[in-house]
MARDRENLO-803000 format. One record per residue (C-alpha): y, z, x; residue number from 1. Coordinates in Angstrom, 2 decimals. Layout:
<rs>
R       v       w       u   i
R       Y       Z       X NUM
...
</rs>
This chain:
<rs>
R       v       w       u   i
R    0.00    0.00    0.00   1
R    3.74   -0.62    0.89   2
R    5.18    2.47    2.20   3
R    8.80    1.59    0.30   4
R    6.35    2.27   -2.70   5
R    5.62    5.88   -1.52   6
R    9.36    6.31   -0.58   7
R   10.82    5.47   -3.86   8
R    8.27    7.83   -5.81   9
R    9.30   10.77   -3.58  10
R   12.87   10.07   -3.92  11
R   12.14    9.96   -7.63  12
R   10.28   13.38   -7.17  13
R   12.98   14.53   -4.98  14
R   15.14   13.99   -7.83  15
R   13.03   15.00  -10.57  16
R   12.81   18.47   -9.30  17
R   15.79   18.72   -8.46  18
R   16.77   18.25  -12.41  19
R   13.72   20.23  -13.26  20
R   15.17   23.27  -10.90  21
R   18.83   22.42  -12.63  22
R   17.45   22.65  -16.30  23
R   15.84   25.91  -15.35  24
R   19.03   27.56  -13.66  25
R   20.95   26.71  -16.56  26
R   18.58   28.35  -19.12  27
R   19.16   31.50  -16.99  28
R   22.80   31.49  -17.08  29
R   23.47   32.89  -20.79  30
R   21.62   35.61  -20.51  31
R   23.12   36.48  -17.25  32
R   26.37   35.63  -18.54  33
R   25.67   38.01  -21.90  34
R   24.64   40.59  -19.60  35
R   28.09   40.58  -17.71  36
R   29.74   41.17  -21.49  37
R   27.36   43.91  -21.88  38
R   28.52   45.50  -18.62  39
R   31.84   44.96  -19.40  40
R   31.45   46.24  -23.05  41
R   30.06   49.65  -21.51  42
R   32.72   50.01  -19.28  43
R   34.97   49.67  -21.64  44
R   33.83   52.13  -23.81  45
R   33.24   54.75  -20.93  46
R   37.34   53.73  -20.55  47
R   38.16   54.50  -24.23  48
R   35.91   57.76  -24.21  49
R   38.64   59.00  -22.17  50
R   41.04   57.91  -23.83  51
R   39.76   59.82  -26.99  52
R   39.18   63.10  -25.19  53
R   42.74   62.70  -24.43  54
R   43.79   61.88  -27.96  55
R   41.62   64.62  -29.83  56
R   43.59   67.58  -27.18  57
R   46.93   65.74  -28.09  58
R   45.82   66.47  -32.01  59
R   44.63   69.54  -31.23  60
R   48.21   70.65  -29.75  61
R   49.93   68.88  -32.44  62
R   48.22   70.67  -35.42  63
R   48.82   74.05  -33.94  64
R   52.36   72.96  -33.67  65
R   52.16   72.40  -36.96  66
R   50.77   75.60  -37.87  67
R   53.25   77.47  -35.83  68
R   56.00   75.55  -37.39  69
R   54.40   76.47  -41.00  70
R   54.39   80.38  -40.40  71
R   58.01   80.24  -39.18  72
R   58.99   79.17  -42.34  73
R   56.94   81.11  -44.17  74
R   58.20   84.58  -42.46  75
R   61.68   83.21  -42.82  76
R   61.21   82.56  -46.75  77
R   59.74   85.81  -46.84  78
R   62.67   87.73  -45.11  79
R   64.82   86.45  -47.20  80
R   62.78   87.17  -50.28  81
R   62.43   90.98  -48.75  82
R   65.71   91.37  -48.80  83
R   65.61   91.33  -52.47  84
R   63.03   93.20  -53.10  85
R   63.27   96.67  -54.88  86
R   59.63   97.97  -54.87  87
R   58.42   99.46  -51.30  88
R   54.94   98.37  -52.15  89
R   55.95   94.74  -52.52  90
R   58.59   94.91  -49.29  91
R   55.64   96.34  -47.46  92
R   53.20   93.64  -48.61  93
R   55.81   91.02  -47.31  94
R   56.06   92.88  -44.16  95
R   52.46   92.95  -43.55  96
R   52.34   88.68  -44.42  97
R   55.39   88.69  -41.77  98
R   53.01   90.48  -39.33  99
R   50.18   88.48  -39.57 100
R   51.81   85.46  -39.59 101
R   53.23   86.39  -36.12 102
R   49.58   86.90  -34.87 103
R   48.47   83.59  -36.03 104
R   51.68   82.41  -34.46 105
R   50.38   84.45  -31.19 106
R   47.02   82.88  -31.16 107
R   48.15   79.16  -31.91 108
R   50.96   78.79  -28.72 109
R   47.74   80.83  -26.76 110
R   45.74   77.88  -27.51 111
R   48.37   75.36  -27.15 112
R   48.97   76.81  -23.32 113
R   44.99   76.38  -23.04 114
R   45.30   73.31  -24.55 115
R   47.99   71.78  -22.53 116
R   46.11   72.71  -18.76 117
R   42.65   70.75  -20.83 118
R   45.06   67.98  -21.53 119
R   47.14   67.53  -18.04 120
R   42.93   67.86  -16.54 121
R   42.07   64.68  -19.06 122
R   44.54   62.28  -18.45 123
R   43.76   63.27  -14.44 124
R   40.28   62.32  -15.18 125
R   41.10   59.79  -17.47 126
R   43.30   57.85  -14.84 127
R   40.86   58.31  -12.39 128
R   37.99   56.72  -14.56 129
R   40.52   53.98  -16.15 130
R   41.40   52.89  -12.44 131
R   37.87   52.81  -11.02 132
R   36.40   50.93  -14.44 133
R   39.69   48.36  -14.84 134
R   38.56   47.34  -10.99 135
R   34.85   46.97  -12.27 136
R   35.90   44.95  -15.12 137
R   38.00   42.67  -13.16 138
R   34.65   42.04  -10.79 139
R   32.90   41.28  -13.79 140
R   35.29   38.75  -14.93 141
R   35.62   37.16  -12.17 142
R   31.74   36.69  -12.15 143
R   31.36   35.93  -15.55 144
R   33.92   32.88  -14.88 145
R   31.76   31.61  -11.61 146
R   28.76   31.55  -13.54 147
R   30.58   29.75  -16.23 148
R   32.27   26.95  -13.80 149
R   28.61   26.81  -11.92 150
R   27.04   25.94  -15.70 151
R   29.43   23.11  -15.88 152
R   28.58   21.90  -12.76 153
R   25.12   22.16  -13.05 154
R   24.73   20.24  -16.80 155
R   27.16   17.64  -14.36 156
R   24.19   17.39  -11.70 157
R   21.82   17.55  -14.60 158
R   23.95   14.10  -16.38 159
R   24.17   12.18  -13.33 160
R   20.05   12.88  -11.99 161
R   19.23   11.34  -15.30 162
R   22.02    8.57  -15.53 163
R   20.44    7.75  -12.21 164
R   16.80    7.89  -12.66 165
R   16.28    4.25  -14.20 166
R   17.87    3.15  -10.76 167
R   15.00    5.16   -9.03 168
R   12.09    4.08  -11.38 169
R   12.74    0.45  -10.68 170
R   10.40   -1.18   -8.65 171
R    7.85    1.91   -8.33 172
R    4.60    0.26   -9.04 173
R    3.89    0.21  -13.03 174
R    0.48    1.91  -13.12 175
R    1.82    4.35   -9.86 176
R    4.87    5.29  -12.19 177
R    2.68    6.04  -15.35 178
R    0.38    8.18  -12.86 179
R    3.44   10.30  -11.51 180
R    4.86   10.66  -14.89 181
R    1.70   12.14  -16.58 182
R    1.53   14.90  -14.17 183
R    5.28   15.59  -14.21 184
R    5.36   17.74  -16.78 185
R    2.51   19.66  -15.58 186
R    2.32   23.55  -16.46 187
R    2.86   24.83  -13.02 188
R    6.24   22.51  -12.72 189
R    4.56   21.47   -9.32 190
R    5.64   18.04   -7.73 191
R    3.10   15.45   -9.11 192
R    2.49   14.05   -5.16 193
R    1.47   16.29   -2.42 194
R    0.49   15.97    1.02 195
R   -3.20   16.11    2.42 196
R   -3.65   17.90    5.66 197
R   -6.65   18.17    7.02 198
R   -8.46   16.68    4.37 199
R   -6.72   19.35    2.17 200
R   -4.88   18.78   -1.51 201
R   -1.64   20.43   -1.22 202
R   -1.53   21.37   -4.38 203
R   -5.05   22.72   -5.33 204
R   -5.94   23.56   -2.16 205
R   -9.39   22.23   -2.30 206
R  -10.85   19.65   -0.04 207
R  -11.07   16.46   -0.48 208
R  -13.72   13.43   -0.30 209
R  -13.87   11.82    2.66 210
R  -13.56    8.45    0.33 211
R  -10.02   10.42   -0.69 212
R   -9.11   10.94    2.96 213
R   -9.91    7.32    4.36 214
R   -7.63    5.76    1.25 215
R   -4.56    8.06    2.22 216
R   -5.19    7.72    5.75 217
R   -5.01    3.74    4.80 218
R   -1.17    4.72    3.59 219
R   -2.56    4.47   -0.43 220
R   -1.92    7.28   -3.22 221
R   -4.62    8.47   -4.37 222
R   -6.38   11.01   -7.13 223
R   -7.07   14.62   -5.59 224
R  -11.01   14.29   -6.44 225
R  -10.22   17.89   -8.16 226
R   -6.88   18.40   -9.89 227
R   -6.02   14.72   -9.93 228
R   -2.76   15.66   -8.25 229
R   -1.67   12.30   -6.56 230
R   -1.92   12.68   -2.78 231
R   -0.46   10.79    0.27 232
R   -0.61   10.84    4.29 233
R    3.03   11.66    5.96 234
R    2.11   10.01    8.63 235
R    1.77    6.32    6.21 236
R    6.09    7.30    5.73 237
R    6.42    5.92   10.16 238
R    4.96    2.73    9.13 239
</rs>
């Protein structure tokens, strides 16, 4: 056989599994890609989890404030009211309400004070963690958009290997070509044609005939006599 013959079917395999290895990157990339978001997505809500602690102290603070603000007016309404007041009992009553009040008032700036060294200790951590996962996030973008230009390159590879392929199928012997293509799609995604050395298949890894050997070592393709693989000598390539 004519060694351009066994050049343009590996430079058809060269290309073919080259597509093949293309096709099969690009099936990776969404999950990849969705696995970046779900990084991201994470981080983001480790970022707002901080962002709520600080939030819920702020509340806390601001209802107390509230509270405080509340009993004020109370005890002021019920000064004034004492003032009018004739019966001891009831001026004594109002007293007492004035009293407690002023304890609730106590306890509520007591946990305001705790509330406010909680809160300046949040938005410390919170900075911290809002620093370190805004840098993350920024990685991850920045990743997420490689993988997205390399998909775009890769369906390009992927459209020109096949715009090309009729170019490379020309002139490959017909029943050669039908040979090559019914192994292509082979389970193991192995190239169709292997080498022989030493009277072994490169693919199955079995020995072959000496019949097989003497037709390769001629410079023909021929059937591995045990996975049908189609097989070739290197050394036919010098000719």
């Amino acid at each position: 056989m004519d060694s351009s013959a066994l050049r343009k079917l590996l430079k058809l395999q060269e290309a073919d599994m080259r597509s093949k290895d293309m096709e099969t990157r690009l099936e990776t990339l969404p999950k990849e890609m969705n696995n970046l978001i779900a990084q991201r997505d994470k981080i983001a809500a480790g970022t707002a989890a901080a962002v709520t602690v600080v939030k819920k102290i702020k509340l806390r603070i601001q209802q107390d404030e509230d509270l405080i603000a509340e009993l004020e007016s109370a005890s002021e309404k019920l000064r004034q009211q004492s003032a009018m007041v004739k019966k001891n009992n009831e001026y004594q009553a109002m007293l007492n309400a004035i009293e407690l009040n002023k304890k609730k008032i106590s306890e509520a700036e007591e946990r305001i004070l705790a509330a406010a060294d909680e809160l300046a200790e949040a938005k410390k951590s919170g900075a911290k963690i809002k620093f370190a996962n805004d840098a993350e996030i920024k990685n991850l973008r920045v990743e997420f958009e490689e993988l997205f230009n390399f998909s775009k390159v890769v369906k390009e590879e992927i459209a020109k290997l096949k715009a090309e392929r009729p170019d490379l199928i020309r002139d490959i012997p017909p029943v050669l070509l039908s040979a090559y293509e019914s192994l292509r799609t082979n389970k193991e995604g192995a190239p169709p044609l292997v080498t022989a050395d030493n009277e072994i298949c490169g693919h199955c890894r079995l020995k072959i005939t000496a019949q097989t050997a003497v037709a390769i070592k001629r410079g023909e393709i021929a059937h591995c006599d045990n996975c049908q693989f189609l097989l070739y000598d290197p050394e036919s390539l010098q000719s």
